[in-house]
N, C-alpha and C positions, 0 to 999 in steps of 0.2 A: 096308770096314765104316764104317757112319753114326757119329757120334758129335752130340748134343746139349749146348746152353749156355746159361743165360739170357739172357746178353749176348756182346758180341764184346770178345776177349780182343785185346792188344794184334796177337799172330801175323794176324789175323782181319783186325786195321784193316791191316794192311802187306799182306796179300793183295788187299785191296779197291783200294789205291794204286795196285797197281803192273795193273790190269787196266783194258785201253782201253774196254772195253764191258763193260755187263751186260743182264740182260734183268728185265723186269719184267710180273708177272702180277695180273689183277684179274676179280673177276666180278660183274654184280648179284645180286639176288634170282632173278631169269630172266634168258635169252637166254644169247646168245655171251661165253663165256671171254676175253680177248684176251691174249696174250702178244707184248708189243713187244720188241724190241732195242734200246737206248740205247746214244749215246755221247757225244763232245764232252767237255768239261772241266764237267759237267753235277753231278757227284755229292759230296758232303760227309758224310764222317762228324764227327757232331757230338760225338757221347759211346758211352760202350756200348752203349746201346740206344734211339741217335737215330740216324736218313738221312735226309738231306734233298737232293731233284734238282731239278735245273730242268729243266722240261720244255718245247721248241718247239715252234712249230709242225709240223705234220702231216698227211697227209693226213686222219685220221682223230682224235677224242678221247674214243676210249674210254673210258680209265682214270679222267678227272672225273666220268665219268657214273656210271661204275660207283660210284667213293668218295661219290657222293650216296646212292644205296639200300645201301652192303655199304663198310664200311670196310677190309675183307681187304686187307693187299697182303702178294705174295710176289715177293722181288728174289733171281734166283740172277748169278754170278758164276761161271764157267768156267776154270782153268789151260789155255789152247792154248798155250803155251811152258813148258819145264821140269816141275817135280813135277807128276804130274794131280793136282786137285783140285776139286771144286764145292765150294760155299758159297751157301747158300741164308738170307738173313733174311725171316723170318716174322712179320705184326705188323697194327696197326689203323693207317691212314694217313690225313691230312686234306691237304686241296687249299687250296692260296691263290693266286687269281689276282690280274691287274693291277689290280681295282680294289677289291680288299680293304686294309681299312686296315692290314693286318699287312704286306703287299706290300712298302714300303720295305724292312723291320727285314730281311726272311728274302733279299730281291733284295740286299742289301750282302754276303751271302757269298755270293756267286758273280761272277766272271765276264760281263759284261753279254752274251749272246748274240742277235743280230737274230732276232726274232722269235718271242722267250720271253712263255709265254704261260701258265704255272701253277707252281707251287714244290707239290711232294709231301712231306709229313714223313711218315715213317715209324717210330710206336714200335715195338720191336723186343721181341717175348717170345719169339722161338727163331730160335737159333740151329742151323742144323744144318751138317755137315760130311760129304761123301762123297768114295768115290775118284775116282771122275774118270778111269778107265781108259780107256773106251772112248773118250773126247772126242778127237778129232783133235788131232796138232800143227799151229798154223799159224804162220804167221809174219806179225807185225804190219808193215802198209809206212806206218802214218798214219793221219789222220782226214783224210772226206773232205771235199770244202770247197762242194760243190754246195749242200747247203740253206741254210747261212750266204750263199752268193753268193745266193741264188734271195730270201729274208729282207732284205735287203740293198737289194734291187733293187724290190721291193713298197714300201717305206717303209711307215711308221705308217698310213696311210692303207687301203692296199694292205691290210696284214697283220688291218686290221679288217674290212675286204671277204672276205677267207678266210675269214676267221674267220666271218663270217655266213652265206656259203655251204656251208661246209664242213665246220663244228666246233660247230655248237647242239647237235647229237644227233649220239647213237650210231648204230651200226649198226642195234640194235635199236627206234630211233624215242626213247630217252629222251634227256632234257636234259642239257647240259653243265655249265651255271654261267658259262660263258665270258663273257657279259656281265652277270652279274647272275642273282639269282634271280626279280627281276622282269619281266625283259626278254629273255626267249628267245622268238626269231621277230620280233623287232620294233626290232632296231636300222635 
């Protein structure tokens, strides 16, 4: 049985702690939905009804495109060890990348990870809660260490050259933000 909350209760932040990954869903106005998997030491809860992630590199940057036309973000979270449970926060989300002058202030809580390339905040107006029955057990072995190694190996340099080829637009042809709102297609 669901239960809803305006915010997340203290139970709510200790769930969120103790789980390696979450996933995260965005949509624009039109096109493709996208739902990623997230992990890393990537996620902060700030208050009851703040989330804040750092997001890396990727093949793909959906989610900035989408938070330009459709503020929507939905972050669920999964029990695969012990009690089932989801947990799902629901809410209106803004994007700051590296050359946002907020960049500094929201990059000092986290974690410096190679190849970090947007910080997502998340207000948070629901909270929902499910069982979590069907979810599989799995067992956690780690995080992996390939895209840190792969980020790493690119240097600064590198990670701006993906970044042009790879991360301006969406799937569906719209823009990122990744270098600016004045400079898409043209670093």
């Amino acid at each position: 049985m669901s239960k809803q909350f305006d915010a997340l209760g203290q139970e709510h932040m200790e769930f969120i702690w103790q789980q390696p990954m979450f996933f995260v869903a965005t949509a624009a106005a039109e096109g493709r939905v996208n739902l990623s998997p997230k992990g890393l030491d990537s996620l902060r809860v700030l208050d009851a009804n703040t989330v804040a992630w750092l997001n890396v590199t990727g093949s793909g940057n959906e989610t900035a495109a989408h938070l330009l036309e459709n503020p929507r973000m939905t972050l669920m979270f999964c029990a695969f060890e012990g009690k089932p449970l989801i947990l799902r926060l629901y809410g209106q989300a803004q994007v700051v990348h590296p050359h946002d002058r907020a960049w500094s202030e929201w990059a000092a809580r986290f974690e410096q990870l190679p190849g970090a390339r947007q910080i997502f905040i998340l207000k948070v107006d629901l909270v929902q809660t499910s069982c979590g029955m069907a979810v599989p057990l799995l067992s956690y072995q780690g995080q992996r260490t390939q895209l840190t190694q792969w980020a790493e190996k690119q240097g600064e340099a590198g990670m701006r050259r993906y970044w042009q080829d790879k991360n301006q637009r969406s799937l569906d042809g719209k823009p990122t933000g990744i270098f600016g709102p004045d400079l898409f297609d043209t670093v």
